[in-house]
C-alpha positions in Angstrom: 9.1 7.6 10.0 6.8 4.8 10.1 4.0 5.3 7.6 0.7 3.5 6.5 -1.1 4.3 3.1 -4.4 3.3 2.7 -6.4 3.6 -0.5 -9.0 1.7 -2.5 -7.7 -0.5 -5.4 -6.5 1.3 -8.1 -6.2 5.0 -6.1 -2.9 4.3 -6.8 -1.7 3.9 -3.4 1.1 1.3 -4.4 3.1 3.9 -7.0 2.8 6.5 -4.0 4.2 4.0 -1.1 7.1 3.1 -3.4 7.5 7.3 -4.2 7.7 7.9 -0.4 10.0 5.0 0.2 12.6 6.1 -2.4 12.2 9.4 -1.1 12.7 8.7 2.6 15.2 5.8 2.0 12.9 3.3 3.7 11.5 -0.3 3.0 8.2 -0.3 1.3 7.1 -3.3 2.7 4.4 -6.1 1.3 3.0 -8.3 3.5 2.4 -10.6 0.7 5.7 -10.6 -0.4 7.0 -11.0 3.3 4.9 -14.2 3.8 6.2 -15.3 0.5 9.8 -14.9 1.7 9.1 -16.2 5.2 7.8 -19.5 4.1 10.9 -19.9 1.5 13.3 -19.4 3.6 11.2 -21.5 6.3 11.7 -19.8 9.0 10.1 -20.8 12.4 6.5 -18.5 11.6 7.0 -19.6 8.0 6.5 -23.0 8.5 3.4 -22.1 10.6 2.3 -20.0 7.3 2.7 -22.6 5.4 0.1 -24.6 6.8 -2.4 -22.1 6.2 -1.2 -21.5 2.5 -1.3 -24.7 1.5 -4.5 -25.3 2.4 -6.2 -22.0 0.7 -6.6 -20.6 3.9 -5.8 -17.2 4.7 -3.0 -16.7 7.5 -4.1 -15.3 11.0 -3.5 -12.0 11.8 -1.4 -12.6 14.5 0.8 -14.8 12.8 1.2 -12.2 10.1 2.2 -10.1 12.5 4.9 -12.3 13.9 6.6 -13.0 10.5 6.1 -8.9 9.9 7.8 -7.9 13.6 10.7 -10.0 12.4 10.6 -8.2 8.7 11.0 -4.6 10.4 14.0 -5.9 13.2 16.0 -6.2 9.8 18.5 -3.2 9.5 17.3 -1.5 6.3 13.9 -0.4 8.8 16.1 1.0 11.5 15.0 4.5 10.1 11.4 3.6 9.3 8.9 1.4 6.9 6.0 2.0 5.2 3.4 -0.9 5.0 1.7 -1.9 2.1 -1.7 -4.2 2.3 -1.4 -4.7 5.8 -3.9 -3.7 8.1 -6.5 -4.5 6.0 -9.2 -4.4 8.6 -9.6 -2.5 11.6 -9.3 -5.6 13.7 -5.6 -6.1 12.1 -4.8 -2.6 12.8 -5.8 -3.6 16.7 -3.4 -6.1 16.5 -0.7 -4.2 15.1 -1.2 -1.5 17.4 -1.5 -4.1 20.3 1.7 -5.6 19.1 4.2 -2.5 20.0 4.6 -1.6 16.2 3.8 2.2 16.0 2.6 4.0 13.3 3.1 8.0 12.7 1.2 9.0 9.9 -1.6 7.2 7.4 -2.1 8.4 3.7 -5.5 8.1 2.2 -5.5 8.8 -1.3 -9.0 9.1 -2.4 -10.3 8.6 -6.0 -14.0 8.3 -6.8 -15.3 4.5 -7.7 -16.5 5.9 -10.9 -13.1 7.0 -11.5 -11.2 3.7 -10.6 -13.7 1.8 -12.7 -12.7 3.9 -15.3 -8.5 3.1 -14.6 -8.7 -0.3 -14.5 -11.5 -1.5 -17.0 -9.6 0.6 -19.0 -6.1 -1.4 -18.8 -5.2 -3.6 -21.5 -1.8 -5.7 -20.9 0.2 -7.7 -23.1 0.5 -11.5 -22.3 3.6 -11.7 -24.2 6.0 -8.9 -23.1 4.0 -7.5 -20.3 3.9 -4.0 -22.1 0.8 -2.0 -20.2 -1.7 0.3 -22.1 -4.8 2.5 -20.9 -7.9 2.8 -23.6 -7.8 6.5 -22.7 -4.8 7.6 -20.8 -2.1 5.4 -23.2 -3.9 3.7 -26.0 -1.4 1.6 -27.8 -0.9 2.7 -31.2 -1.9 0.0 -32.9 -5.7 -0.5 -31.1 -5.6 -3.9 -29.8 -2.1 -5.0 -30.6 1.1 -4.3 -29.0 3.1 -1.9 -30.1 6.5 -3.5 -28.9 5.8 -7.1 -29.6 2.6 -7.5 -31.6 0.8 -9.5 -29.7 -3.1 -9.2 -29.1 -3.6 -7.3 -25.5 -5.9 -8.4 -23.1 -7.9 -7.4 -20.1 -7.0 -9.2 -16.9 -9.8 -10.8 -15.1 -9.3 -8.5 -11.9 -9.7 -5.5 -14.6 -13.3 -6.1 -15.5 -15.7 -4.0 -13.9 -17.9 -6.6 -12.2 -14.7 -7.7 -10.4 -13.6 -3.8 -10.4 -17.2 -3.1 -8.7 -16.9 -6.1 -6.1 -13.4 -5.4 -4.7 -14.3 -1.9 -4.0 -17.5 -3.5 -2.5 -15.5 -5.3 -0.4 -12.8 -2.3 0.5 -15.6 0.1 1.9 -17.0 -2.3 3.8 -14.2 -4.0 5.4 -10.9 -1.5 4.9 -12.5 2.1 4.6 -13.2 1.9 8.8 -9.7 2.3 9.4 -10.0 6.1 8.1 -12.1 6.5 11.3 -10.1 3.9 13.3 -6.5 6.5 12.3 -8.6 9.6 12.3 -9.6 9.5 16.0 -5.7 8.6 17.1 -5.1 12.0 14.9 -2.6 10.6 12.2 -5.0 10.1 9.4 -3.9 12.7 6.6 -6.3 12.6 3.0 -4.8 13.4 -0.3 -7.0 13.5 -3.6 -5.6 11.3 -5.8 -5.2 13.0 -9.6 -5.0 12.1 -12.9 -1.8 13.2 -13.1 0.8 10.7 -10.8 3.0 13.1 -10.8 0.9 15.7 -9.3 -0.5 13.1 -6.2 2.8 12.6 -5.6 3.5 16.2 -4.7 0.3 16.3 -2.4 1.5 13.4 -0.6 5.3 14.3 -0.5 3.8 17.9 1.0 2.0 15.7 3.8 5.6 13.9 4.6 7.4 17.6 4.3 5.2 19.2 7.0 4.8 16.0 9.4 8.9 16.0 9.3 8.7 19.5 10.3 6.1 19.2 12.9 8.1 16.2 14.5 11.1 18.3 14.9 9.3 21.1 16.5 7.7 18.5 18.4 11.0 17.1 20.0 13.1 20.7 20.0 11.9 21.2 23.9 12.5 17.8 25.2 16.3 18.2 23.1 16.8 21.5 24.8 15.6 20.1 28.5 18.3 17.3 27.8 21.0 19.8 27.1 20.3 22.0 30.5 
């Protein structure tokens, strides 16, 4: 099974893509990590990467797509993958699609902005020990302080709510098309993201339950035509 999730930041769409992978015993895989590993390892589209990265440029799409084709011929995708930041933009789905990589099902998990402001200007981190806290969902016990290692916690930079505000900007205006882009191919499913992580995850596991079983009743006549 070959599975997309798609989600604004902090809908928690990362946690739910590694859930589904450890629960289908397939890669969850980052095309930031990929590019990462690609140009280490400097392989033939790494080296091409390189050039890009190097000079604060972002890579083009189709030579993200080369270095991720080669990422899912590896074995461990031989039963499926789910992709994790990549497409980003309808016009990256286009070329994915173009490409011959198919895709069989795409998870939204939707959370209101006003809710995902609230997650993430609400995160505190510790610089020392990397302990993580939430001013309402897991205060640290001692305010400001970490409880493990005492140091003073901070809020990251990509936490505070102007940047919050702006990269949700900049995800309905550029990523949120590809809910109409998947809808009208008919694989688009929508889960509502809750407070509870444990409680998404069993909305999106239902969603991967009932698509397994549709896909088997799917093939059951084509198997039985082959057996005649």
């Amino acid at each position: 099974m070959n599975i997309i999730f798609l989600g604004a930041p902090g809908a928690g769409k990362g946690t739910q893509a590694e859930n589904a992978g450890e629960k289908l015993n397939i890669p969850q895989i980052s095309t930031g990590a990929i590019l990462r590993e690609a140009i280490s390892k400097k392989t033939a589209a790494g080296q091409k990467a390189k050039k890009y990265v190097d000079n604060g440029e972002l890579v083009p799409d189709d030579e993200v797509i080369c270095i991720l084709k080669d990422r899912l011929s590896a074995p461990d995708c031989t039963r499926g993958f789910i992709l994790d930041g990549f497409p980003r933009t309808s016009k990256q789905a286009k070329y994915l699609e173009n490409s011959g990589i198919a895709v069989d099902l795409v998870i939204d998990i939707e959370v209101p902005d006003e809710k995902i402001i609230e997650r993430l200007s609400g995160r505190r981190v510790c610089p020392a020990c990397g302990a993580s806290y939430h001013t309402i969902y897991n205060p640290s016990h001692r305010g400001m302080i970490c409880g493990r290692c005492e140091a003073m916690l901070i809020t990251r930079e990509d936490d505070k709510p102007e940047v919050v505000l702006h990269r949700l900007e900049t995800y309905h205006r550029r990523t949120e098309p590809l809910k109409e882009y998947y809808g009208k191919r008919g694989i688009l499913e929508t889960v509502i993201g809750q407070d509870d992580v444990a409680e998404t995850t069993g909305l999106v596991f239902s969603i991967i339950d009932n698509f397994g079983a549709r896909s088997e009743c799917e093939q059951s006549p084509h198997t039985a035509r082959a057996n005649q």
